[in-house]
C-alpha positions as CSV (number, residue, x, y, z in Angstrom):
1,X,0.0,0.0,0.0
2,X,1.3,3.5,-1.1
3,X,1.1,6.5,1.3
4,X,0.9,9.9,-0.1
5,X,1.7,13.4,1.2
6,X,0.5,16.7,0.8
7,X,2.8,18.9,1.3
8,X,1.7,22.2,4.0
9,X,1.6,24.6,0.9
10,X,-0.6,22.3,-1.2
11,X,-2.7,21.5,2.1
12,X,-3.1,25.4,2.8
13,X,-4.1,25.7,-1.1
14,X,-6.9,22.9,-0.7
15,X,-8.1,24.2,2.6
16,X,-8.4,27.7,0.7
17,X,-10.2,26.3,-1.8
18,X,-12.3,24.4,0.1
19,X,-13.3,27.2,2.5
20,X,-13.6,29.6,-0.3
21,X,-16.4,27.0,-2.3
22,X,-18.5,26.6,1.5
23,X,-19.0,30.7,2.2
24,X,-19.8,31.1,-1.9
25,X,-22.9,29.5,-1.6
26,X,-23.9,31.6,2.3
27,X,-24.9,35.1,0.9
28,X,-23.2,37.9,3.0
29,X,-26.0,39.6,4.9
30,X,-25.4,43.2,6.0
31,X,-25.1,43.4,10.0
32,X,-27.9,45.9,11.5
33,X,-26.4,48.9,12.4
34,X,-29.3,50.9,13.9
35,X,-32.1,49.5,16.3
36,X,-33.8,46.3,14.5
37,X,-37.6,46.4,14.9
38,X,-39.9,43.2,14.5
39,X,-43.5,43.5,13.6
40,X,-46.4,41.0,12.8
41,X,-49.0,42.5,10.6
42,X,-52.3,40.4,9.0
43,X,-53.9,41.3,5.5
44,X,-57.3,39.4,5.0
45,X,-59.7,39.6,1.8
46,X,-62.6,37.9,0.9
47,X,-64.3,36.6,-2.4
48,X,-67.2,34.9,-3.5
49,X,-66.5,31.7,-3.7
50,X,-66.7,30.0,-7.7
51,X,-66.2,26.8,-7.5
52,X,-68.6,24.1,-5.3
53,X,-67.9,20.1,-4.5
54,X,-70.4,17.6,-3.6
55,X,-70.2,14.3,-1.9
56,X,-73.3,12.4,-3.0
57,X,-74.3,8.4,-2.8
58,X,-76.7,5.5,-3.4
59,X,-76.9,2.9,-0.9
60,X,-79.1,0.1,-1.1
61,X,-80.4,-3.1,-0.1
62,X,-81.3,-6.6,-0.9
63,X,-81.6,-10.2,-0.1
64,X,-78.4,-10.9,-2.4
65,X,-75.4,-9.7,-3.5
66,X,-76.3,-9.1,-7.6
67,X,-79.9,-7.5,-6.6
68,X,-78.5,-4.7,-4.1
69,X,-75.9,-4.3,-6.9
70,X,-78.0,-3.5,-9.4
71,X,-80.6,-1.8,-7.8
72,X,-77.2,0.5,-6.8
73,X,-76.3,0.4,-10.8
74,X,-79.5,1.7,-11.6
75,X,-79.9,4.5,-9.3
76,X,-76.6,5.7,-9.9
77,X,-76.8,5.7,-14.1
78,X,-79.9,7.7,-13.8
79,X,-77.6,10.3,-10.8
80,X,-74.9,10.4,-13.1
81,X,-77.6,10.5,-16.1
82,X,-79.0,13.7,-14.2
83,X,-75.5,15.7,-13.5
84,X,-74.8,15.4,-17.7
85,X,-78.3,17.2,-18.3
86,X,-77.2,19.8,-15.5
87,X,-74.4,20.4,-17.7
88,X,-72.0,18.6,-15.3
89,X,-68.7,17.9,-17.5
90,X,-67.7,14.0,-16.8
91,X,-64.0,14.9,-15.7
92,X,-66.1,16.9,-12.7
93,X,-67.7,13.6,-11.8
94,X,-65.4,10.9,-10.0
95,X,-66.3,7.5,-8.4
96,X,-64.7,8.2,-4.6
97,X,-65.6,4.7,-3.1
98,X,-67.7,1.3,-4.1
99,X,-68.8,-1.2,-1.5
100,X,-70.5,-4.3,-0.8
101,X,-71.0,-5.6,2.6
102,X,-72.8,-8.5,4.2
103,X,-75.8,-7.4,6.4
104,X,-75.3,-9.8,9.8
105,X,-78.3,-11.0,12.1
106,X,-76.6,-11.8,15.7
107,X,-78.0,-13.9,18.5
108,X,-77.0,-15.3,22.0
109,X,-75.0,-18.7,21.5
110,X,-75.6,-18.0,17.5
111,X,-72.9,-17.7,14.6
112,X,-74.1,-14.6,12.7
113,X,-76.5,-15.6,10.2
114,X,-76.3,-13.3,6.6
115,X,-79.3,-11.5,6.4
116,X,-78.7,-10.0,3.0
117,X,-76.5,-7.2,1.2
118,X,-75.5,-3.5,0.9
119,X,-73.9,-1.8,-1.6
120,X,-72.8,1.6,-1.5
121,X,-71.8,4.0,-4.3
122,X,-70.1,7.0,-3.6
123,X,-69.5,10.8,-6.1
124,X,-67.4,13.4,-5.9
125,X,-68.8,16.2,-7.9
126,X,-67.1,19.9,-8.6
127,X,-69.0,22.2,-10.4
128,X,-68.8,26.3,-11.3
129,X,-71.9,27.2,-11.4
130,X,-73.2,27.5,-7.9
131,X,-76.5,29.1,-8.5
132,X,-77.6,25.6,-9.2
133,X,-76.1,23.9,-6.0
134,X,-79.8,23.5,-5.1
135,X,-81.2,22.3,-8.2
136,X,-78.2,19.5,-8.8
137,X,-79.1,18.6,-4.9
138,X,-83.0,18.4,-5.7
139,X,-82.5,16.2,-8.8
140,X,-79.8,13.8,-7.3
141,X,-82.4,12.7,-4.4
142,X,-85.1,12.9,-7.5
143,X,-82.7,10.0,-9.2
144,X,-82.3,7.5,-6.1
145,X,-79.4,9.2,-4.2
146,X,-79.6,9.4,-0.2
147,X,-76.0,9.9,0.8
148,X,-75.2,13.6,0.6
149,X,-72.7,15.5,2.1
150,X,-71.5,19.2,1.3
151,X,-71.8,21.3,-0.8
152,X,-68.3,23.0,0.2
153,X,-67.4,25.9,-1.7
154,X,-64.1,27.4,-2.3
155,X,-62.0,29.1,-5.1
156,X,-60.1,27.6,-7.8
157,X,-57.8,30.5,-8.5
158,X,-56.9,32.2,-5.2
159,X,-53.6,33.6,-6.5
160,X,-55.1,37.2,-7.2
161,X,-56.5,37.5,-4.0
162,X,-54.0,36.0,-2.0
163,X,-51.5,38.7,-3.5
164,X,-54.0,41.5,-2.1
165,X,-53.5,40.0,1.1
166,X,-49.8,40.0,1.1
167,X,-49.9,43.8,0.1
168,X,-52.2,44.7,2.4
169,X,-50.3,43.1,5.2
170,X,-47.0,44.7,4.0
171,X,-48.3,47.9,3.9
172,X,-49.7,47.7,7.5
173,X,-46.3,46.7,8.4
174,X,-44.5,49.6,6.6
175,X,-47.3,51.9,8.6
176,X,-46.5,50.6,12.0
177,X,-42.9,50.7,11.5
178,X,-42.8,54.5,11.1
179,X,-44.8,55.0,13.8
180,X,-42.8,53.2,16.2
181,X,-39.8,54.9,14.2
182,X,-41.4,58.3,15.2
183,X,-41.8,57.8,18.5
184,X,-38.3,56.9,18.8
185,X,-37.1,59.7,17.1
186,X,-35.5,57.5,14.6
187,X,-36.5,56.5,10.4
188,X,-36.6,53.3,8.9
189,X,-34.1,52.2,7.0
190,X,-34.6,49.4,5.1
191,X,-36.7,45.8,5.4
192,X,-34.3,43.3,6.6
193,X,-36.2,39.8,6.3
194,X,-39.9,38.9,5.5
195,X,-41.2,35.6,6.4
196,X,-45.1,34.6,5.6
197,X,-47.5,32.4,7.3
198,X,-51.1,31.4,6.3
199,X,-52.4,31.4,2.9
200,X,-55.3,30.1,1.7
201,X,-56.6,26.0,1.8
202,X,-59.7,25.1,0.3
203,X,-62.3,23.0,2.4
204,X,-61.7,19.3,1.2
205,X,-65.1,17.3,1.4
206,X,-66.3,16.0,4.6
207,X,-66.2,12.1,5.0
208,X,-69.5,12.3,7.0
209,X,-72.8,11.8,4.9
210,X,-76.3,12.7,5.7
211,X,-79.0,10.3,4.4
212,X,-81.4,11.7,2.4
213,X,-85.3,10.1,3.7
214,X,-87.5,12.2,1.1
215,X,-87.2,14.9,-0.9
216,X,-88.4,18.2,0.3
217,X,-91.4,19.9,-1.9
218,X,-90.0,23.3,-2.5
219,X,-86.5,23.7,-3.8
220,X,-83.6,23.0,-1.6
221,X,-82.0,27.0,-0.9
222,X,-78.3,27.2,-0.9
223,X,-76.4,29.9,0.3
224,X,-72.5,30.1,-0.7
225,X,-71.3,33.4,1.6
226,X,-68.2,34.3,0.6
227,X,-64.2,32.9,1.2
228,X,-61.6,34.5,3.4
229,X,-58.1,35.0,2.0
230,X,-55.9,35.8,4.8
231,X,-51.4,35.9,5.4
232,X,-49.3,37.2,8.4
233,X,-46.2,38.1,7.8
234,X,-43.5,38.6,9.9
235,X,-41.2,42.0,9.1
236,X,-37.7,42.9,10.7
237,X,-37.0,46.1,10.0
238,X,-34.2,49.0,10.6
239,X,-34.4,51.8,12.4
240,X,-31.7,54.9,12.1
């Protein structure tokens, strides 16, 4: 086996090198100077919300397997059937679950005895237009469904909104900063760091469902309110 040796120059030239490679990559940061001021500041907006999604199922029952099948089959073709003529694009309509479960009869001392068998068929449905959340909702129970859960509304392109917030928390922060530079008799200087928190995550469809018994006369009245877009940031400023 072969030893080799650096000599002290060519180690102090690699260790040079080395070091110099490591801080190139750490960006020098100016030290504060003055007094360094930290301030929290909120921006919040709201929207109407434009885009809507619906949880909505059939679940039925039947002495075998194949009948609660397609008794389910047939409930659902007409559901789905129904959210086409609403104008309901198919990429907006996407199976979440499908079940089938023995139904058990249990008695003292007994095996459980199979008393028949439920399938379940389960819809995830987004739409855009939300002034006909009611109407989808009235003709889904019309077609057999009685699983619903939702509607949750939200929006699809917060972006815009989320940028209002940010400049409405900045400037809030800007505002506060002079005063507190004021009352110290001093200016501010410059921003030195900005960090954000918050932002905006739309509601993601509840896993409980409500069953559906019988459908209502009048039309079922949905009202979407409006989203809140909201960020806090975190500003250090310099004072001089």
């Amino acid at each position: 086996m072969k030893l080799r040796f650096l000599s002290t120059a060519a180690l102090a030239v690699t260790t040079a090198a080395l070091s110099g490679t490591a801080f190139a990559d750490t960006p020098a940061t100016a030290p504060i100077a003055g007094t360094r001021l930290e301030l929290s500041a909120d921006g919040e907006v709201t929207r109407p919300p434009d885009i809507a999604t619906l949880s909505a199922g059939v679940v039925t029952q039947a002495s075998s397997a194949a009948a609660a099948m397609a008794e389910n089959a047939k409930r659902m073709t007409a559901a789905i059937a129904a959210l086409r003529r609403a104008g309901i694009a198919d990429k907006d309509i996407r199976t979440a679950s499908l079940s089938l479960q023995p139904q058990y009869r249990y008695a003292d001392n007994q095996p459980p005895a199979v008393t028949g068998y439920q399938a379940s068929n389960q819809l995830t449905i987004t739409f855009h237009d939300i002034a006909r959340t009611g109407p989808i909702l009235d003709a889904l129970v019309g077609q057999g469904v009685n699983q619903i859960s939702g509607p949750d509304f939200a929006l699809e392109h917060p972006d815009a909104a989320l940028d209002e917030a940010r400049q409405q928390a900045m400037q809030k922060a800007r505002a506060r900063a002079e005063v507190y530079a004021k009352a110290a008799g001093l200016g501010v200087k410059r921003i030195v760091a900005i960090s954000e928190s918050g932002g905006y995550s739309p509601p993601q469809p509840r896993a409980n469902m409500i069953m559906v018994t019988a459908m209502r006369k009048e039309s079922t009245d949905v009202q979407p309110g409006e989203e809140k877009i909201g960020v806090t940031l975190q500003v250090t400023f310099e004072l001089q």
